[in-house]
N, C-alpha and C positions, 0 to 999 in steps of 0.2 A: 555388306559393303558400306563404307563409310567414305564422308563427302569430304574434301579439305576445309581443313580450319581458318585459313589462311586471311585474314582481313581485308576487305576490300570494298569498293563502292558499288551503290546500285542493288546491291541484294542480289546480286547475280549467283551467289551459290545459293540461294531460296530458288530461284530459277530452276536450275539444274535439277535440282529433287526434282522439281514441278515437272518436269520435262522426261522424267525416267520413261523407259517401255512399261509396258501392261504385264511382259512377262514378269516383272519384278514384284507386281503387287502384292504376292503374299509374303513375302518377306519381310522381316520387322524396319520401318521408314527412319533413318537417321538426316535431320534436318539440321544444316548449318546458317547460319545467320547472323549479321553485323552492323545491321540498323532497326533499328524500331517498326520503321514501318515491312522490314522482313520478318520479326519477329511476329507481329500480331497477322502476319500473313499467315505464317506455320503454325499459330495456334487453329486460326479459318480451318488450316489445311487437317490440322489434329483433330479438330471437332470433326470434320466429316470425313477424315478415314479413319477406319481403327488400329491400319496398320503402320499410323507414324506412333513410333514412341519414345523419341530420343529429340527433342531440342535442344543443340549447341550454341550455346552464342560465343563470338571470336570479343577479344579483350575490346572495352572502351566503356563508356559513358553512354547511357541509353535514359536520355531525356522522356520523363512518360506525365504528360499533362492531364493521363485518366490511365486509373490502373491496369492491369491486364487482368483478362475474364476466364475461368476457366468452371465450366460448369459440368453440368450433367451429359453433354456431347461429349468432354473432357475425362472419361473414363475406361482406365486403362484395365487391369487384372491382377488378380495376386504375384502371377509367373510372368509380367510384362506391365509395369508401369509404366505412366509418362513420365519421364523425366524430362525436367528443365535445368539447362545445366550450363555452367560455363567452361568450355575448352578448358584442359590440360592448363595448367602455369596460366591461365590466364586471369586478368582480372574485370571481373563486368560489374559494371555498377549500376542498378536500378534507379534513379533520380526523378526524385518528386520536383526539381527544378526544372525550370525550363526557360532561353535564352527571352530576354525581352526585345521589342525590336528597338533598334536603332533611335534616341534620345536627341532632341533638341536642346539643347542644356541652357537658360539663361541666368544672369546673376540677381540675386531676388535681395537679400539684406545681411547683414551679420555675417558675411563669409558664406553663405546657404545659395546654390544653385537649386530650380525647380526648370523640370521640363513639362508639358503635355502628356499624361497618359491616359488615357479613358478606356473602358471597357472590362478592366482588370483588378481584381481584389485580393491581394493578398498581404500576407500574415509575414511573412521573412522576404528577405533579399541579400543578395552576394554583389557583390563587385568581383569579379574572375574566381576564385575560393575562395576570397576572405566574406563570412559573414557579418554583415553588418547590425546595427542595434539603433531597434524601434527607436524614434524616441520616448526617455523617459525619465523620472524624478525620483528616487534622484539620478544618476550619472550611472551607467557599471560601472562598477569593481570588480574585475574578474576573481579577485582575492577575496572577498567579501562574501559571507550568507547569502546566498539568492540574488548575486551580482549588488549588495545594498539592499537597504533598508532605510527609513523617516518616516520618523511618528508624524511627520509637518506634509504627509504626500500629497493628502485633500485636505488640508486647513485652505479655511474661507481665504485668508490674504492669497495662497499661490491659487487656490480659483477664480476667485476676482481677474485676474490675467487672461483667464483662457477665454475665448472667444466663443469657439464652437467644437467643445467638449465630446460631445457624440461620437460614440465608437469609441474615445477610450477607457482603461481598464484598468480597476482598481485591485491589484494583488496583495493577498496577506495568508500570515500565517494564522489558524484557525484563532477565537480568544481564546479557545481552554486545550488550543496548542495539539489538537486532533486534526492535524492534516493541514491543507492549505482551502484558500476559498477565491473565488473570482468575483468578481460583480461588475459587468458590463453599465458603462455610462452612459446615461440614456440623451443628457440634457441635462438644464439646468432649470429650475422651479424659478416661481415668479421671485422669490426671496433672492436669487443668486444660489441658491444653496446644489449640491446634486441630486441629480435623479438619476436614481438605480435603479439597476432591472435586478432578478430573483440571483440570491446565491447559488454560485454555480459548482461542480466538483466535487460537492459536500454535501452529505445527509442529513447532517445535523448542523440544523442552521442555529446560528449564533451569534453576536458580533464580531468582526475582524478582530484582530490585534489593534491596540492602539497606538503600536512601536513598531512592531515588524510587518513594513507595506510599503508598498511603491505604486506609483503609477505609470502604462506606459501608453505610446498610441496619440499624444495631442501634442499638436502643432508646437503649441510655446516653449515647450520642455525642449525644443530640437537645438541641442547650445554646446554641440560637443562633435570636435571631429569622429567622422564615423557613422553618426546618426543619422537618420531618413524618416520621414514621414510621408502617411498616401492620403489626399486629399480625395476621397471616391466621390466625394458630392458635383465637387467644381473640376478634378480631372485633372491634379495635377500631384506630382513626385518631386519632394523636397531631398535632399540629399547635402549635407556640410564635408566636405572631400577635408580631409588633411590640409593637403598642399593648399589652398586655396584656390584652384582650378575647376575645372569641371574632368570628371574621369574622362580615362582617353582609351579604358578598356570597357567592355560589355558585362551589361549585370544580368544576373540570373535573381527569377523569382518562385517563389512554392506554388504551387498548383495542382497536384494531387497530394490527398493525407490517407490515401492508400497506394500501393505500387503493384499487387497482386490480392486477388480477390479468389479464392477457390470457393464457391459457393454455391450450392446446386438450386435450382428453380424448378419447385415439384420434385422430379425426381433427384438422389443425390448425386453428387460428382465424387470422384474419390479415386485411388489407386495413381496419386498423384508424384511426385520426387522432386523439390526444389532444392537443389545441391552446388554451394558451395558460390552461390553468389552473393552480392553485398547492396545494401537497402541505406538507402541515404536522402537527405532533403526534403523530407514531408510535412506538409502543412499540422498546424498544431490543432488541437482538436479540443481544448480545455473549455470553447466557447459552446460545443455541444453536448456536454457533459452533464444532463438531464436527468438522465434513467436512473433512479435509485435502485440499488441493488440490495432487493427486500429491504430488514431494518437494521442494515449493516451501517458502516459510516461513510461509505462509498456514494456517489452519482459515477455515472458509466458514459462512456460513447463508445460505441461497440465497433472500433474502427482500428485496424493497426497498417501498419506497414504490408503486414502479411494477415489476411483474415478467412478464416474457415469456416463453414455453416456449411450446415444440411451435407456433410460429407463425411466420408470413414477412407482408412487408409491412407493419409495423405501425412509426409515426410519431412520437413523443414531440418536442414543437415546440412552442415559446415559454412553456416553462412557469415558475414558480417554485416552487424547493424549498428547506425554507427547516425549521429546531427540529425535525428528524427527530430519532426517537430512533437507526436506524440508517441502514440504504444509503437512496441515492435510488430509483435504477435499476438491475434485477439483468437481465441478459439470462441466461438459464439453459440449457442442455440445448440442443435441438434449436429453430434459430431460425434466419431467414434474411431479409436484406435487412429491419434495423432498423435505422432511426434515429433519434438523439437528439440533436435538432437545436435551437440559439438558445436554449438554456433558462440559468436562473441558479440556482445552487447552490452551499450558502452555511450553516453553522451548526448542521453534522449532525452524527451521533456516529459514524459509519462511514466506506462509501466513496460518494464520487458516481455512478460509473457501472462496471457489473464486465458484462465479456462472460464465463461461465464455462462451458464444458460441463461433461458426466457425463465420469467416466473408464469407461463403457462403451460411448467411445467411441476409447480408446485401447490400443493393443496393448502386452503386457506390463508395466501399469500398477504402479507402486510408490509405495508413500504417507505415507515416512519418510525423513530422510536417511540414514541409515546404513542403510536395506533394500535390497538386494542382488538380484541372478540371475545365476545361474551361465551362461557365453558360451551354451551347449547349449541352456538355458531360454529366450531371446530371442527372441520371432516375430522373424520376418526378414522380412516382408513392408512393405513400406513404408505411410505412410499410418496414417490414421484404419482402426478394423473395424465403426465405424456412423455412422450421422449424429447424434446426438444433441449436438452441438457449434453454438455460434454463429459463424456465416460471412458472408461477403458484406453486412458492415454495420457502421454509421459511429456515431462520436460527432465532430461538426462545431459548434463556433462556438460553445460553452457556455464560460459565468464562471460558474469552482470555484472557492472560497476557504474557508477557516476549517473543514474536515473534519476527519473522527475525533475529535470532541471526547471520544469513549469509546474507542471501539476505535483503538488506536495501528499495529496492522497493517490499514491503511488506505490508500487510494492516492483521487489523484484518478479516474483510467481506469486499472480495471484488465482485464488478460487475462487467461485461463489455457483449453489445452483447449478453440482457436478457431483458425478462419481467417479471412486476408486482411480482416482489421478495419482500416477507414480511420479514425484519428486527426488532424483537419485545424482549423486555424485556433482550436482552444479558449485560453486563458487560463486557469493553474491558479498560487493561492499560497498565503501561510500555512496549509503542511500540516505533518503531525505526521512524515511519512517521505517517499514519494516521490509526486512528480505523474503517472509513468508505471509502472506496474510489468508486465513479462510475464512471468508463471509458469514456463514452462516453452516449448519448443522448436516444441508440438502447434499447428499445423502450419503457422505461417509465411505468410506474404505479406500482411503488415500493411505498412502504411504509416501512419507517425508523423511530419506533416509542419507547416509553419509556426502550432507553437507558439510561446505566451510562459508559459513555467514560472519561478520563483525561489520564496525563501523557504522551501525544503522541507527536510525530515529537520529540523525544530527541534526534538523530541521525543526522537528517536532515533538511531542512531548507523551507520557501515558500510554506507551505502547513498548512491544517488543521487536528482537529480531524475529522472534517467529510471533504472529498475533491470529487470536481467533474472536470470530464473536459465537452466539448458539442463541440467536434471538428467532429459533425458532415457530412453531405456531403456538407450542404450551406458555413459551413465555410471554411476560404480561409487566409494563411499565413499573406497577404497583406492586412490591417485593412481599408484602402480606397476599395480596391476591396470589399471588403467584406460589406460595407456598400452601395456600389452603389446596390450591388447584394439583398441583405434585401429590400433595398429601394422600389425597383422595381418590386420586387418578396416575399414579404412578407410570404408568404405561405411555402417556403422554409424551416422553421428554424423547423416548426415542423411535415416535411416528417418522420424523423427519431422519434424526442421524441413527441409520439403520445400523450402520459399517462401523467397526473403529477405524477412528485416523488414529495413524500409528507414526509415532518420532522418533527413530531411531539410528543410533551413533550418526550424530551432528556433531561437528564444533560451532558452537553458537557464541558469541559475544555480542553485550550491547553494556554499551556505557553510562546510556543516557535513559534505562528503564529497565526492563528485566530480558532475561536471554529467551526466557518462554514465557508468553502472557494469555493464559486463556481467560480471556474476558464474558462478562453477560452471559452467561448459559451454556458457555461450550460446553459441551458432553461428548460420553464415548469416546475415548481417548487413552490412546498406551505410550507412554512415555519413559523410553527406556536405552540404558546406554547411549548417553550423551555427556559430549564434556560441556557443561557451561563454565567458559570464563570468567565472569563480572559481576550480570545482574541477576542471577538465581531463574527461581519458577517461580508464577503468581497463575493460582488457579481462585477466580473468582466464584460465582453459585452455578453450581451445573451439576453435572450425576455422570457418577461412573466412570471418573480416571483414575490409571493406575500408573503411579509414578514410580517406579523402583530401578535400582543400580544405576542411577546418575553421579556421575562429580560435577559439582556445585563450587565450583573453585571462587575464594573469597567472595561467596556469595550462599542465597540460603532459601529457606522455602517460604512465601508468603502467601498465606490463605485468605480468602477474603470474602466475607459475610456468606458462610455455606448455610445449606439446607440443613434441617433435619432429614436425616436417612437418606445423604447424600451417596452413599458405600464407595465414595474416595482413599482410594491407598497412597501411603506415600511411605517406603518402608526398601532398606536396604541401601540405602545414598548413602553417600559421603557427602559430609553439608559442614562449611567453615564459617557460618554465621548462624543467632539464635534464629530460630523461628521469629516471624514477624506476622500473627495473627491481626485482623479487625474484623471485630465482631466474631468471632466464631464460639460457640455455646456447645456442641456437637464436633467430636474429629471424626467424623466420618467412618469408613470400615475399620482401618487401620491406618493409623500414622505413629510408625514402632517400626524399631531392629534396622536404624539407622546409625552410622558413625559420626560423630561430633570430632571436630578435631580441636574442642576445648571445652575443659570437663564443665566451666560455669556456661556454656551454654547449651550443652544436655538439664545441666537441673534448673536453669532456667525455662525449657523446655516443659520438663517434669512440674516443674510447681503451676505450668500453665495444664497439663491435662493429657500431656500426650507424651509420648517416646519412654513407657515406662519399662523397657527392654532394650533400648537403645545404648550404647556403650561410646565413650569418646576414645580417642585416642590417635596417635601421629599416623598417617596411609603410609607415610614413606614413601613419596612418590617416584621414581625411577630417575627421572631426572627433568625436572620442574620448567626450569630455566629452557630447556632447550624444547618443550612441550608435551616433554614423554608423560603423563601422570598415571603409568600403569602404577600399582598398587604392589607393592614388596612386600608389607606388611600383612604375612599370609594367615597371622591366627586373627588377625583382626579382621579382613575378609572373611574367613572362614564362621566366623561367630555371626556376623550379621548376615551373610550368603550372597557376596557381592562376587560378582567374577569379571576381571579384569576383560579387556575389548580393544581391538587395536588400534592405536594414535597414529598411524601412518595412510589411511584410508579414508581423509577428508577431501573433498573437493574434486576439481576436474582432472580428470585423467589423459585424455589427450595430451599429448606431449607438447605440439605448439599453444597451445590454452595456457595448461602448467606450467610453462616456460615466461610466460605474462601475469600470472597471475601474482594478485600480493597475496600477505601473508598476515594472520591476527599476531595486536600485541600480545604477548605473551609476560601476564604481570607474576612475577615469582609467589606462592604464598609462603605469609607466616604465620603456619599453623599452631601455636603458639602466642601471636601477638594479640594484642587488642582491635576489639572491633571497632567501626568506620565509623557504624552509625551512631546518632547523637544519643546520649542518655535517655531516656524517655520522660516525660514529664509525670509527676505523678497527680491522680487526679484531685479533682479540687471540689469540694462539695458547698453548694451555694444555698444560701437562706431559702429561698424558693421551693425546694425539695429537688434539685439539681443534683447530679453528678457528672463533672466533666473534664473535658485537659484539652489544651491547645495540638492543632493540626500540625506535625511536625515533618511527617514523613511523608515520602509518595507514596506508599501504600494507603495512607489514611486521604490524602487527596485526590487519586483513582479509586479507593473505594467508595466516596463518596462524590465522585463527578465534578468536582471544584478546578477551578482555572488557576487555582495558586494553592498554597502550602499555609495557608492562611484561612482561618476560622475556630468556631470550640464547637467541638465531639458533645455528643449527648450521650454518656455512657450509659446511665439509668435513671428512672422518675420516682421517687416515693409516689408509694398510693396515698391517693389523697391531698398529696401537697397541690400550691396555686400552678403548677406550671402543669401538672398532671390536668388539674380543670381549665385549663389553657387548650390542653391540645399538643403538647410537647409530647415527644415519644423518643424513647432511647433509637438512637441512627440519626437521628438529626444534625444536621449542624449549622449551627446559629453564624451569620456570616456578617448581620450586623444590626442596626437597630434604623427604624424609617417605617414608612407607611407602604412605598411602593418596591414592589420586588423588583422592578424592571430598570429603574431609575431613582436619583433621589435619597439615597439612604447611605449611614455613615457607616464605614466599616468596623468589626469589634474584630481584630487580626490573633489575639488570643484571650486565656482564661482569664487573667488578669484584667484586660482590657472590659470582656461581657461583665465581672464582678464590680468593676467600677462603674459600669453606667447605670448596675441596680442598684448600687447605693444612691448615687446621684440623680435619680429617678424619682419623680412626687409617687405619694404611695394612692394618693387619689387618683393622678393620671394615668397610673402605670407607663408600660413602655411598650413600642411597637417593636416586633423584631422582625428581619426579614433570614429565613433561613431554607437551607438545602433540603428537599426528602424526593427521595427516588429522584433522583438528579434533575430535580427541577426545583423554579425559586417560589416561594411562598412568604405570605404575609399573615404575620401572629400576633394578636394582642395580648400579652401579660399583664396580668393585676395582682396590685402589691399588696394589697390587702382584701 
């Protein structure tokens, strides 16, 4: 028996369930519903019977100032879930908004009304839908990076102005362009100058940008129709109206930065269904953004729109998410068999979808980059030491686009501190960094398969569409430590990543870095049948990926400072640019029995050490232009054992998703033409017993951790020369000459520049250099004689 739909007041069809006979109780319970406070009635009513399992809510706006709770009373069966649903055709909307009361309005200066409000803090405001914007410095620009940017946001003159700073917030993009950073304004020092509290969002702490930043949140900056500021000390709400009036309709403010909590206490919740509703208006969360996620690049708040713990079987299906202030969907800690499935997301301030565990559930956990243990210190036991990690659960067939509109370390799907997480058929674009990112190594057997990702990293820098780290427990800050350590103990690297993650047939694009970037250690990895569009593959030091039958469209493979007896393959691609090695001494198992689609850069290949089997020649693409790049070309397939995969099987499936969804540029290649990247410098051998060549590419500036494309490479030291008894080591890069690494010192931006200032250099005083090793800064004294 089912209850009418039918909208109305009172909650009087919650009533009615309430009120059925006894003889119906075994029956399965359909609950209808059309206010809120009906709504968390029939959840009361779900926890304590087991036989409701169907909550309906009728169309509207359901104002929720504390999420709804759905725990371990909250569990249905594999043959009878709970579902949470909204009516047929109808549209329900979960709102983190909530009406404010009724507004004294007075006129205060500059066209600015302030009213009385006390009691309440919050982070966003609307005037009827339209939302409004903090104040801040400079102005939005809708059309603009990150609504605007000013190098001038906290220069002393516009601080000088501000009165009482406190509370607001200084936003930038990372310095070396790894994500975004926060840093909450504490006050002002006796100088005038500010006082920060700890950077926030980010792992790797660093200085801001000293161009791309803004600040929002204080008073003085409020100079612009639209804007609002909340004075929580003194209690009062500033607000500059267009018209120059005071509004004459009611404003809505954020108040929960969750809307649904499925979370069990003790025991788990689960066998849950939330279908096909829409999640809107949540408070931003970038201020609690603490939790380093091991020694990934990440801080965390484990909070989204929609948030899972300590539950299994729970559904997240056909929803829209849509003006969050942070994540959508956080899967957290201990979870199993969830998915988030056909939804659209779309215009948030965070990330869409994060499977994250506890690191109490990983052995010898470290949660900095440069934090360390000694070989002795290492459990050696393989594996996870609890469950509290998300495992055996999917994100399938969701359109992401337009994310981290706040938080810059943002991903479409992210991992960290999970297993065997299925990534299948979504659609991710206009992101601020990557559409895939996996944290670390814990513990493997994902599959990441027929995506359509482009348009990502537009924000930030050194990263890809798909990005990993494997800063597992074997790895170690210090790149020689860390190779004695593998050496010796090979078994190490995959105590953590047990599983391969496996990538296959993706359309990947990234414009602004590589289409695949495994970073720091990532290991265990099959990477196979995929189109990358633009920026190739970059597999930094790690063990054990096998990259075979990719196309690599006007783009190519870049290795980056590997191990000895790393047993990395890369064999069977189609690759339209030369290899782009740094540092590599070792090609791993095989890097051979690839196609070149231009014969000078196979034997450029060749005369570096690798693809001595490899053949160039035209694929003949099928039809390029319009995205087909099957392969025609069937002896040349055939000779290298590539087989063709099909180009019509990227992205979401769903009809109404597909129907929304954009689409990658698709750049024609000329297989045939000249390559993009710039000549390479050739190296330059200096009086000191140097050899070296100016930082030109990004490969050479990700592999060596540099905030620019600027510095000189330390190719090799004669033995014995002054820079060998210095302490110079080949991998180095000299960034400029000074005493202090942190400050203070002049930059030497290429070869030319470092070989001039050892001329010019007393041979009595030598020269101080300041330069990069394992991505940290350091201070060298050279002597000239």
């Amino acid at each position: 028996m089912r209850l009418p739909s039918s909208p109305s007041r009172g909650g009087w069809l919650l009533a009615a369930a309430l009120a059925w006979a006894p003889c119906q109780a075994a029956d399965p319970v359909r609950l209808a519903v059309n206010s809120v406070a009906a709504l968390r009635q029939a959840l009361d009513r779900a926890a304590a019977d087991p036989q409701v399992r169907h909550i309906e809510l009728a169309a509207g706006r359901y104002a929720l100032d504390a999420p709804l709770l759905l725990d371990e009373r909250h569990v249905g069966s594999p043959g009878a879930p709970l579902v949470i649903a909204a009516a047929p055709g109808a549209r329900v909307v979960l709102s983190g908004a909530v009406a404010l009361p009724a507004l004294d309005w007075q006129p205060w200066r500059d066209g600015i009304w302030r009213a009385r409000l006390a009691g309440r803090h919050f982070q966003r405001l609307w005037l009827g839908d339209q939302e409004l914007t903090r104040a801040r410095y400079p102005n939005l620009d809708p059309q603009a990076r990150m609504g605007g940017t000013a190098a001038d946001a906290v220069a002393p003159g516009r601080v000088a102005r501000w009165q009482a700073p406190a509370g607001g917030v200084l936003h930038a993009i990372h310095g070396y362009d790894w994500g975004g950073v926060h840093l909450l304004i504490l006050g002002k020092n006796a100088d005038g100058s500010l006082q920060f509290g700890p950077q926030l969002a980010n792992n790797r702490v660093a200085p801001p940008s000293d161009k791309r930043r803004w600040v929002d949140n204080i008073l003085e900056e409020l100079d612009a129709p639209g804007e609002w500021y909340q004075d929580v000390r003194e209690g009062w709400l500033y607000f500059k109206p267009a018209s120059g009036r005071p509004p004459a309709r009611a404003f809505r403010a954020s108040a929960a930065e969750e809307l649904v909590r499925i979370v069990g206490s003790g025991r788990e919740a689960g066998h849950v269904r939330l279908q096909r509703l829409a999640f809107e208006d949540t408070e931003p969360t970038f201020l609690k953004a603490t939790e380093p996620l091991l020694r990934s690049d990440w801080k965390f708040h484990r909070a989204g729109a929609v948030t899972v713990e300590n539950a299994r079987d729970v559904a997240i299906e056909d929803g829209d998410f849509r003006a969050l202030g942070g994540h959508a969907v956080v899967v957290s800690g201990r979870a199993e068999r969830v998915s988030v499935a056909r939804n659209h997301i779309r215009d948030i301030g965070g990330t869409a979808i994060a499977f994250v565990g506890r690191d109490s559930a990983v052995r010898s956990p470290l949660h900095e980059y440069h934090e360390r243990l000694d070989l002795a210190a290492i459990d050696r036991l393989p594996g996870p030491r609890s469950d509290d990690y998300p495992k055996d659960s999917e994100a399938v067939d969701n359109l992401i686009h337009d994310i981290g509109h706040i938080d810059k370390q943002a991903a479409g799907i992210q991992i960290a501190m999970a297993a065997r997480i299925t990534v299948d058929h979504n659609t991710l674009y206009r992101l601020p960094r990557a559409a895939f990112n996996i944290g670390d190594g814990t513990w493997g057997g994902h599959v990441i398969s027929h995506n359509d990702a482009f348009d990502t990293v537009l924000e930030t820098g050194d990263h890809g569409t798909f990005n990993s780290w494997g800063r597992d427990r074997w790895w170690h800050p210090d790149r020689a430590e860390m190779q004695r350590r593998v050496a010796a103990h090979p078994d190490l690297v995959t105590l953590d990543a047990m599983g391969p993650i496996v990538i296959r047939r993706n359309r990947l694009r990234c414009d602004h870095g590589w289409d695949v970037d495994l970073d720091d250690g990532a290991s265990n990895y099959l990477i196979e049948q995929n189109l990358m569009l633009a920026g190739g593959l970059k597999l930094r030091e790690g063990f054990h990926r096998v990259v075979r039958n990719n196309i690599l469209v006007n783009g190519g493979f870049h290795p980056h400072v590997w191990f000895a007896n790393s047993g990395d393959v890369f064999e069977a691609n189609i690759v339209m640019r030369a290899h782009a090695p740094v540092e590599i001494s070792q090609w791993g198992r095989r890097v051979d029995g690839n196609a070149f689609t231009r014969e000078a850069d196979l034997r450029e290949a060749q005369a570096g050490g690798s693809d001595a089997q490899s053949l160039a020649g035209d694929p003949r693409f099928a039809n390029a232009a319009a995205g087909d790049f099957t392969v025609t070309n069937t002896a040349l397939a055939q000779a290298i054992g590539f087989q063709n995969f099909p180009m019509n099987d990227f992205g979401v499936r769903p009809t109404r998703l597909r129907a929304m969804a954009a689409q990658p540029r698709i750049t024609v290649p000329d297989a045939a033409g000249p390559a993009t990247e710039p000549a390479p410098e050739p190296p330059h051998t200096l009086p000191v017993g140097l050899t070296v060549k100016s930082v030109q590419t990004l490969g050479e500036q990700s592999a060596a951790g540099l905030a620019s494309r600027q510095g000189v490479r330390v190719l090799a030291v004669a033995a014995g020369c002054r820079a060998e008894a210095a302490g110079l080591r080949a991998g180095d890069v000299v960034l400029g000459r000074g005493r202090d690494p942190a400050a203070g010192w002049h930059p030497l931006n290429d070869a030319a520049a470092l070989a001039a200032a050892l001329q010019a250099a007393s041979a009595e005083a030598g020269i101080d250099l300041v330069l990069m090793r394992n991505q940290s800064r350091r201070h060298l004294r050279l002597g000239l004689r």
